[in-house]
C-alpha positions in Angstrom: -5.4 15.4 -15.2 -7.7 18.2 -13.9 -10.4 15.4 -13.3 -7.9 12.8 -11.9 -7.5 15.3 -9.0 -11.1 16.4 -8.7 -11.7 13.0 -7.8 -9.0 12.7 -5.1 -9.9 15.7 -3.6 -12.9 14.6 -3.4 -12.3 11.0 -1.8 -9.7 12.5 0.6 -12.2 14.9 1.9 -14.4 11.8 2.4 -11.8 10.0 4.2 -11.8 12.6 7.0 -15.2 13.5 7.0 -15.9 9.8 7.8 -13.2 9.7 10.3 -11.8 6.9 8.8 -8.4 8.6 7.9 -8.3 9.8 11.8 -8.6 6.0 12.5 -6.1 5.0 10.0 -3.2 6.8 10.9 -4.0 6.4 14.9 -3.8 2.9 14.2 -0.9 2.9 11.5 1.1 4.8 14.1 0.1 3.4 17.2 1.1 0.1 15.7 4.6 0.8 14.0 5.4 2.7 17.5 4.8 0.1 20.0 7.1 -2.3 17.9 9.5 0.0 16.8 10.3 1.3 20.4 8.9 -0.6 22.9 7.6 -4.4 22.0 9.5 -7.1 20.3 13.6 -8.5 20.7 14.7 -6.0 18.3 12.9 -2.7 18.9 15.1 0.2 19.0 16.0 0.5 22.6 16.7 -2.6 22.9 19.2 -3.2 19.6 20.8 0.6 20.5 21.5 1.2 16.8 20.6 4.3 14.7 18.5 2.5 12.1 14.8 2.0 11.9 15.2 -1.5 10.0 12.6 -2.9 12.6 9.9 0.2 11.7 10.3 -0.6 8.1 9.8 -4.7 8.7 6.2 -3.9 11.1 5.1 -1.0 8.6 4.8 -3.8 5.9 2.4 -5.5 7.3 0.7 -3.0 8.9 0.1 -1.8 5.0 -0.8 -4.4 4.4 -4.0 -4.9 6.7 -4.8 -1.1 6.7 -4.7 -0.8 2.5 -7.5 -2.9 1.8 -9.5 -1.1 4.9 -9.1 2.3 2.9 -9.3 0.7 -0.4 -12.8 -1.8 0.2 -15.3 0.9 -0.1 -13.7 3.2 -3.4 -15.8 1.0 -6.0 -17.6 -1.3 -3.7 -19.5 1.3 -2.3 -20.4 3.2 -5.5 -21.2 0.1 -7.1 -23.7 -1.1 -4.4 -25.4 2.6 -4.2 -25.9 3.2 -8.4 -23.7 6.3 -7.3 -20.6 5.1 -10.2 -23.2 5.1 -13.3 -24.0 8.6 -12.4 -20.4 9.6 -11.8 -19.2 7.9 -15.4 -21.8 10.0 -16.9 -20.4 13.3 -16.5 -17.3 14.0 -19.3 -14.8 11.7 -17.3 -13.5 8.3 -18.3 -12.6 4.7 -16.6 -9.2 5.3 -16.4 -9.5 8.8 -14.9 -12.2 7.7 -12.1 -10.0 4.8 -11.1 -6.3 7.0 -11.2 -8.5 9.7 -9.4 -9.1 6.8 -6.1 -5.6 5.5 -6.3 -4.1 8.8 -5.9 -6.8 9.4 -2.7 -5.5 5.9 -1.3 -1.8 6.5 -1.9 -1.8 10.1 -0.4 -3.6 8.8 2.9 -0.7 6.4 3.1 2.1 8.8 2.3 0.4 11.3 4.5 0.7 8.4 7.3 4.3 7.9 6.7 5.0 11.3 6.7 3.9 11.2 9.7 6.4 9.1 11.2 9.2 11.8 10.3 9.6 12.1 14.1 10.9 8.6 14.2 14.0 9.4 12.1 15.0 12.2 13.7 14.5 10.7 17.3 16.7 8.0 16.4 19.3 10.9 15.0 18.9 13.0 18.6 19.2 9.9 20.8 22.9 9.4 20.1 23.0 5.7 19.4 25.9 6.1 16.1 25.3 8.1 13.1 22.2 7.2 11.1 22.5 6.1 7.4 19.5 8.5 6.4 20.8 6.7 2.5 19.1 3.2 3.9 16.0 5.6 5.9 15.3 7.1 2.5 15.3 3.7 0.6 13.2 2.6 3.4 10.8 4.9 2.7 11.1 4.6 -0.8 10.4 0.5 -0.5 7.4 1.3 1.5 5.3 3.8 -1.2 6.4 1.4 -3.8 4.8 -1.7 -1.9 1.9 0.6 -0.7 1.3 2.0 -4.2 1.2 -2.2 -5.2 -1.1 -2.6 -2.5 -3.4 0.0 -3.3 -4.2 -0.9 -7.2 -4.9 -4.7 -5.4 -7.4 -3.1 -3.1 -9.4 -1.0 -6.1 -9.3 -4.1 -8.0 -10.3 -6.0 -5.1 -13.7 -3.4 -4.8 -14.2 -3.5 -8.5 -15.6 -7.1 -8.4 -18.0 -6.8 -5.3 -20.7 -5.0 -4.2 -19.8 -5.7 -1.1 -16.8 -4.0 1.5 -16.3 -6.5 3.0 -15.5 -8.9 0.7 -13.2 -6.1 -1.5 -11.5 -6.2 1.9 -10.8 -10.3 2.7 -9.8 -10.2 -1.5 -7.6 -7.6 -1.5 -6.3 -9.3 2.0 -5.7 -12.4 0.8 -4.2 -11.3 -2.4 -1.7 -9.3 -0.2 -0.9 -12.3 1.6 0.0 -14.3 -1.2 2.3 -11.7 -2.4 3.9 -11.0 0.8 4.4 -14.0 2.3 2.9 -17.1 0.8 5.1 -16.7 -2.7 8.4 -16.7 -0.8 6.9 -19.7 1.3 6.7 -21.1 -1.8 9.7 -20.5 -3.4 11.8 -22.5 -0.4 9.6 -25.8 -1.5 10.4 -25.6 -5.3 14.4 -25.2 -7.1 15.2 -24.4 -10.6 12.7 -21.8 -12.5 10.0 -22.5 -10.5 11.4 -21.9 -7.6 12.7 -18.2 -8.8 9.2 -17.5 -10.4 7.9 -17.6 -7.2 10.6 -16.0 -5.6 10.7 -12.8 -8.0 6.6 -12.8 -7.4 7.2 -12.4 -3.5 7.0 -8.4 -2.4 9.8 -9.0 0.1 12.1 -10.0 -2.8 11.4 -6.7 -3.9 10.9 -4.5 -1.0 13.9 -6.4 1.2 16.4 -5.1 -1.3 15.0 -1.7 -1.3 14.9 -1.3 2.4 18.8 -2.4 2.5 19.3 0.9 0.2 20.4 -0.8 -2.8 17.2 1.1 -5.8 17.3 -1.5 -8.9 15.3 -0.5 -11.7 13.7 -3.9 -11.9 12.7 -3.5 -8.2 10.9 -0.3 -9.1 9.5 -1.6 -12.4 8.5 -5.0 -10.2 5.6 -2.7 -8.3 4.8 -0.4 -11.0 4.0 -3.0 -13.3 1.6 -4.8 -10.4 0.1 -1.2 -9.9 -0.4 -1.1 -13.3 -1.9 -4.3 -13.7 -4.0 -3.9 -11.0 -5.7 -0.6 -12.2 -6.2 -2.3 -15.5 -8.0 -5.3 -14.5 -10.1 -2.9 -12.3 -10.9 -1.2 -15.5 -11.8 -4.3 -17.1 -14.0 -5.1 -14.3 -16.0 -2.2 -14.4 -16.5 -2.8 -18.3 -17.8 -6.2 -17.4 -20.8 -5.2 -15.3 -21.5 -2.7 -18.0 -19.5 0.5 -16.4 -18.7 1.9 -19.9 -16.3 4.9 -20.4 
């Protein structure tokens, strides 16, 4: 475990040193503000209702453009400089170097919803009814789930390039597929196909979380894409001859 966290510490303290975790979250929250409060036909002035159902729909697809951005360069990057041979040397394994870079990723992003606290409790103080802080929490909950999904994409998505910015359009257009272009698809087919790709959709998922109803096969839904993600990634690396 010790290594795990050696490694996040150490990609965190990259983020910031780059600036890019500065940009992240200036962007993450100047985004999910604007909508949530001022732009759109059902921002929260403008519904007048203690619930911050419109935050949670824009902060979906804000994660998932700004997850591959922080995700393109954890392998890519190493790859392309020699710097990941050198690192797998030392007395650390596969599995270890890529937990150690999806726990970086995931804390940026729960450091950036943290971060929109303020947002709940403005909505509280404003007096429009009594907030169901039951739904916020699921809310919440849906998002590190889906972000967490999002994030083992975006390390495979670096494990198979050299390059960022193709780990970025990969782990983009995987994102898509699972956030929108599966439920697309599951309105043109019935029967089992039809559900197949309606249980593959993230908003399948996510939708019911957000609504404050936790199923177990919701949770184990993301975990098992996390888990598959991390392990093609591992596969990956043992392809181009990253051994543990």
């Amino acid at each position: 475990m010790r290594p795990v966290l050696i490694i996040a510490r150490k990609e965190l303290q990259s983020f910031f040193d780059s600036l890019i975790a500065y940009v992240m979250l200036i962007a993450f929250l100047g985004f999910t503000g604007l909508f949530t409060w001022l732009v759109g036909n059902h921002d929260v002035f403008l519904a007048k209702q203690a619930s911050l159902s419109v935050f949670f729909y824009w902060s979906g697809w804000a994660i998932l453009v700004f997850t591959p951005a922080i995700t393109m360069k954890m392998l890519a990057e190493e790859s392309k400089s020699g710097t990941i041979e050198l690192l797998l040397t030392k007395p650390i394994t596969n599995w270890q170097v890529l937990w150690g870079k999806f726990l970086a990723c995931f804390t940026l992003i729960f450091f950036a919803l943290l971060c929109t606290i303020p947002y709940w409790i403005t909505i509280v103080t404003l007096g429009m009814g009594k907030a169901d802080s039951g739904v916020i929490l699921c809310g919440y909950l849906g998002l590190l789930l889906m972000s967490a999904a999002f994030v083992s994409i975006g390390i495979f998505a670096s494990s198979i390039t050299n390059n960022q910015i193709i780990a970025f359009i990969i782990a983009l257009v995987i994102g898509i597929f699972f956030r929108f272009i599966f439920s697309e698809l599951a309105s043109l087919f019935s029967g089992t196909t039809g559900e197949i790709f309606n249980y593959m959709g993230f908003d399948t998922h996510y939708d019911s979380i957000a609504r404050g109803v936790v199923d177990s096969r919701d949770v184990v839904f993301f975990g098992s894409i996390v888990f598959i993600g991390l392990v093609l990634a591992e596969v990956s690396l043992a392809k181009r001859g990253v051994s543990e």
